[in-house]
Each structure stands twice: as structure tokens, then as C-alpha cells.
C-alpha positions as CSV (number, residue, x, y, z in Angstrom):
1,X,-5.7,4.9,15.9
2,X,-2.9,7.5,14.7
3,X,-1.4,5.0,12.7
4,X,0.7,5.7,9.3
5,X,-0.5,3.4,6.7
6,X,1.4,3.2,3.5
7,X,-0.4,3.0,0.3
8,X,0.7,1.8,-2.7
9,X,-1.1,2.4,-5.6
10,X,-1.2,3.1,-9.8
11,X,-0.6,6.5,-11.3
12,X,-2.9,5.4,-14.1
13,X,-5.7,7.7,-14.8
14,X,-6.9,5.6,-17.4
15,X,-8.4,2.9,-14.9
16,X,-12.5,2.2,-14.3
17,X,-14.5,4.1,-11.9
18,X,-14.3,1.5,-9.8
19,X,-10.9,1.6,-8.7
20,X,-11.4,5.3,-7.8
21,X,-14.5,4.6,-5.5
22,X,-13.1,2.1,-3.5
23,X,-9.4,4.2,-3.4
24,X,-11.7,7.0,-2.0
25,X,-13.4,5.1,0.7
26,X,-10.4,3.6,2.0
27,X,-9.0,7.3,1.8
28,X,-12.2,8.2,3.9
29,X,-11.9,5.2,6.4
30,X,-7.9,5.9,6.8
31,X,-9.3,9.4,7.8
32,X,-12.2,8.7,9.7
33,X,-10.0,6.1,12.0
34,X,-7.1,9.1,12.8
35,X,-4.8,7.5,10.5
36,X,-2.2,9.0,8.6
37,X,-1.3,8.2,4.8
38,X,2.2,7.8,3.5
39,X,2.6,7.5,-0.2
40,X,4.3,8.0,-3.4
41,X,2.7,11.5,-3.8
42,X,1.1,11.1,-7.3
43,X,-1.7,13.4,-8.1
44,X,-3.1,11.4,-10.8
45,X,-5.0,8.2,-10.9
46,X,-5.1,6.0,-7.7
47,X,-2.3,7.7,-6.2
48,X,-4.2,11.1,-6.3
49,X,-7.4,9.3,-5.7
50,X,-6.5,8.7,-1.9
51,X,-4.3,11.5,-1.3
52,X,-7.1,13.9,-1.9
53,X,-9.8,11.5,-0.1
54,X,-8.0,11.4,3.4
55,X,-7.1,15.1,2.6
56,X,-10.1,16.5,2.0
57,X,-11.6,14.4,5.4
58,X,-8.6,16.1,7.7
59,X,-6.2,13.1,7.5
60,X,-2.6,13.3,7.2
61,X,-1.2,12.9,4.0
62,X,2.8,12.7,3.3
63,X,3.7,12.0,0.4
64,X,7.5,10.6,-0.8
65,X,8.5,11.4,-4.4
66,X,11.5,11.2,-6.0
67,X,13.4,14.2,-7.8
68,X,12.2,13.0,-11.3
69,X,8.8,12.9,-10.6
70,X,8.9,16.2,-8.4
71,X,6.7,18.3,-11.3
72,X,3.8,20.5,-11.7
73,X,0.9,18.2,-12.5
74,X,2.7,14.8,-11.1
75,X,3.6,15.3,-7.8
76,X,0.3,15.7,-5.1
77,X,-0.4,19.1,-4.5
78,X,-1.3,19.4,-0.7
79,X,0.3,17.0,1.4
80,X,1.0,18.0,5.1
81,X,4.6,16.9,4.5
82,X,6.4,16.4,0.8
83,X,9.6,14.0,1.3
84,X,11.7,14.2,-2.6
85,X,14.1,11.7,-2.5
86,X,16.9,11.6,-4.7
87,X,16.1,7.9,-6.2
88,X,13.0,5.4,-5.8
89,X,14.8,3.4,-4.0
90,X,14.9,5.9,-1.4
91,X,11.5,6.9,-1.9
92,X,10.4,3.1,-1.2
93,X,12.5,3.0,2.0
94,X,11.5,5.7,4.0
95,X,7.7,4.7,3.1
96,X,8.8,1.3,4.3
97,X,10.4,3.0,7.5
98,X,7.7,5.5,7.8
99,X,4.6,3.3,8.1
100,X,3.0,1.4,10.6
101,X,1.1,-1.4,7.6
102,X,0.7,-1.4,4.1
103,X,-1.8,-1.3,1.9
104,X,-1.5,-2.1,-2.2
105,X,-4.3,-1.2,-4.1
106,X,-4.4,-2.6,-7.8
107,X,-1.4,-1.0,-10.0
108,X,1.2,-1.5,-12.8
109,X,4.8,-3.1,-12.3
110,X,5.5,-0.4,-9.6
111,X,2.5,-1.2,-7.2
112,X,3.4,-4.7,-7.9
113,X,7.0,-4.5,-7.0
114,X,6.6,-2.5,-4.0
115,X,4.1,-5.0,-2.5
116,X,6.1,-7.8,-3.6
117,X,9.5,-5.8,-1.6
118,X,7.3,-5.8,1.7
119,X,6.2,-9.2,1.5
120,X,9.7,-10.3,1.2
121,X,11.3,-7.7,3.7
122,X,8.2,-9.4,6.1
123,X,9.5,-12.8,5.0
124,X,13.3,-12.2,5.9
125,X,12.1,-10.3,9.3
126,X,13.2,-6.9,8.5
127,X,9.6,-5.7,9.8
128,X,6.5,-7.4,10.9
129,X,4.1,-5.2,9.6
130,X,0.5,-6.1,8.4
131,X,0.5,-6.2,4.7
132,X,-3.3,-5.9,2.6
133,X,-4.2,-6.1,-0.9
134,X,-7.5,-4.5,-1.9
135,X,-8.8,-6.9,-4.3
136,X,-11.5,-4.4,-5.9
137,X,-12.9,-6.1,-8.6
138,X,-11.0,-9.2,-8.4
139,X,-7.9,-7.5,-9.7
140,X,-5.5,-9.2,-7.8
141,X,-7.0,-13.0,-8.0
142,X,-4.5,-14.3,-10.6
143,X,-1.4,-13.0,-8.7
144,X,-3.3,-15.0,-5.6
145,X,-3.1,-18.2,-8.0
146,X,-0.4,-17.2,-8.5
147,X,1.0,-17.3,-4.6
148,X,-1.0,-20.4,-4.5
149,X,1.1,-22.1,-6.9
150,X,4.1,-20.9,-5.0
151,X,3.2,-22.6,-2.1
152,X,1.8,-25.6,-4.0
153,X,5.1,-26.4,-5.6
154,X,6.5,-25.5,-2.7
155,X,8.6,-22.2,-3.6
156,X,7.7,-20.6,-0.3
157,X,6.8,-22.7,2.8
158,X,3.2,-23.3,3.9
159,X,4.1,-21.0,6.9
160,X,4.5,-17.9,5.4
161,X,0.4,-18.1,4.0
162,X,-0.3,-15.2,6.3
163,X,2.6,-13.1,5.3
164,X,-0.5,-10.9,3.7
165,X,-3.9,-11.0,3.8
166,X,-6.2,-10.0,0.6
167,X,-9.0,-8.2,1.5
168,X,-12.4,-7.7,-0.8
169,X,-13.4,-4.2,0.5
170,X,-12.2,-1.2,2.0
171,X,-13.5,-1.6,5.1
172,X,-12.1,-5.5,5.1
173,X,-8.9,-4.1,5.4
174,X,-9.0,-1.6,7.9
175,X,-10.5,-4.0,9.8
176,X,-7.2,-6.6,9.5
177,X,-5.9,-3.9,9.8
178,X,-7.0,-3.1,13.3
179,X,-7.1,-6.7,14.3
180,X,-3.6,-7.8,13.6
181,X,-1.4,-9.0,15.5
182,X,2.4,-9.5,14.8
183,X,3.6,-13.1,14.3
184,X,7.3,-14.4,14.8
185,X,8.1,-16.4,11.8
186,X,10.5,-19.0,11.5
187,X,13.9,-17.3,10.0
188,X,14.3,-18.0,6.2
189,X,17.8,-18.0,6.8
């Protein structure tokens, strides 16, 4: 579909097997489907995980890293197009300007907070992007109660429910994926 999905994921190499199978499939299905990969150029765990899945299938992988990270051993080691940024801040935005949807994969406080950045962003209507979380394993069901209580006690308004959509497998989110369709939500503001 020549899309450029965005994928957030952990740099954790210390995860289950799990986690690496179904960051591999959706590596192969971004792949298969003519899709291109933007991401934070790790190597290791998750991060590395994809990268070298939609690699190793012909995809296109660019990866954004910023200076700091930039090293032997950290930073991926064959993207079609290396981006170093001077901050992460940087690094998020042009993977936010860069890509076409998003997908978050589990991950630490950084997956988290970049997911959480492009929900909001998509709240505030500074894009209108689709936005997935692969819930392998059930790994992000609390942070669904979570949003659920949100909504319950009325924190965020009912309409922004389908800000995201949290999908169970791989293919379940490629398939939002190439299903959605932008929706005009009410300003926040």
C-alpha cells in the first residue's frame, strides 16, 4: 500500500519469545503489504526485532536515532535511511511527521510515552492518523482499564473512544490499518 508505518517499540532484550514472534510477523506483514517502517532504529530487543523482519523481507526500513544513542551495537545496522537527530524530541517528531499510522508494540516508559504523544497530538487535531496497539499477550489490558476509567470518570469525553484501536494480533492491525478511515473530531479546544 506504500505506506510508512511508525513503530514504536522496547529496546529490551530481556522480554519473552513471545514479543519477538509477533514483532516479526508484523515486520513480515508491513513487508509483504509494500509498507515502509519508520522507527527509533534500535538493534536490540523489539526495536531490532522488526527492523530486521521487514528488512530481511525487502521492506523499507528508516530508522530515527538520536546522537546519544548513535553507537556500535545500539543503533540498527541496515536501514535504507538513518535520520540522527540531535535530541529525542526530534527524533519523535519527524517519526510523527514521517508516517502515515502508528503502531506501539509493548515497551517501557518510552513506548508508552510515545503512544500516549500520538494519542494526544490525534486528540488536539494535529494529525488524524490511525493509531494500534498490539496487545500480544495481553500486555496492554491494564493501560486499556486504565483508558476505560478515563472515560468512566469522565477525564476524556466518550467521543474520543476510537482515538486508537487495540488490536490482538498482527494481522488485526494491519487490517485497521487498511480499513481506516479518518474521523473529524470535535475540537478539544
Amino acid at each position: 500500500m506504500n505506506r510508512t508505518i511508525c513503530v514504536f517499540a522496547s529496546s529490551s532484550d530481556h522480554v519473552s519469545d513471545v514479543y519477538y514472534q509477533k514483532s516479526e510477523e508484523l515486520g513480515a506483514l508491513i513487508a509483504r503489504g509494500g509498507d515502509s517502517l519508520v522507527f527509533g532504529a534500535g538493534n536490540i530487543g523489539l526495536m531490532g526485532a522488526i527492523g530486521r523482519a521487514v528488512r530481511s523481507r525487502g521492506g523499507r526500513v528508516i530508522g530515527v536515532i538520536p546522537v546519544i544513542l548513535n553507537r556500535k551495537g545500539i543503533v540498527f545496522e541496515h536501514p535504507d535511511e538513518l535520520v540522527v537527530t540531535p535530541t529525542m524530541g526530534e527524533r519523535k517528531q519527524i517519526m510523527e511527521d514521517r508516517s502515515d499510522a502508528f503502531i506501539g508494540l509493548p515497551g517501557g516508559f518510552g513506548t508508552l510515552e510515545e503512544i500516549i504523544e500520538v494519542i494526544t497530538l490525534k486528540q488536539l487535531g494535529y494529525h488524524n492518523k490511525a493509531i494500534v496497539l498490539l496487545n500480544t499477550n495481553g500486555f496492554y489490558d491494564s493501560l486499556h482499564d486504565l483508558f476505560d476509567e478515563l472515560f468512566r470518570e469522565r477525564f476524556i469525553d466518550d467521543i474520543f473512544r476510537d482515538l486508537y484501536y487495540i488490536a490482538s494480533e498482527p494481522a488485526d492491525a494491519i487490517e485497521y490499518l487498511n480499513n481506516y478511515l479518518p474521523k473529524e473530531y470535535k475540537s478539544k479546544v
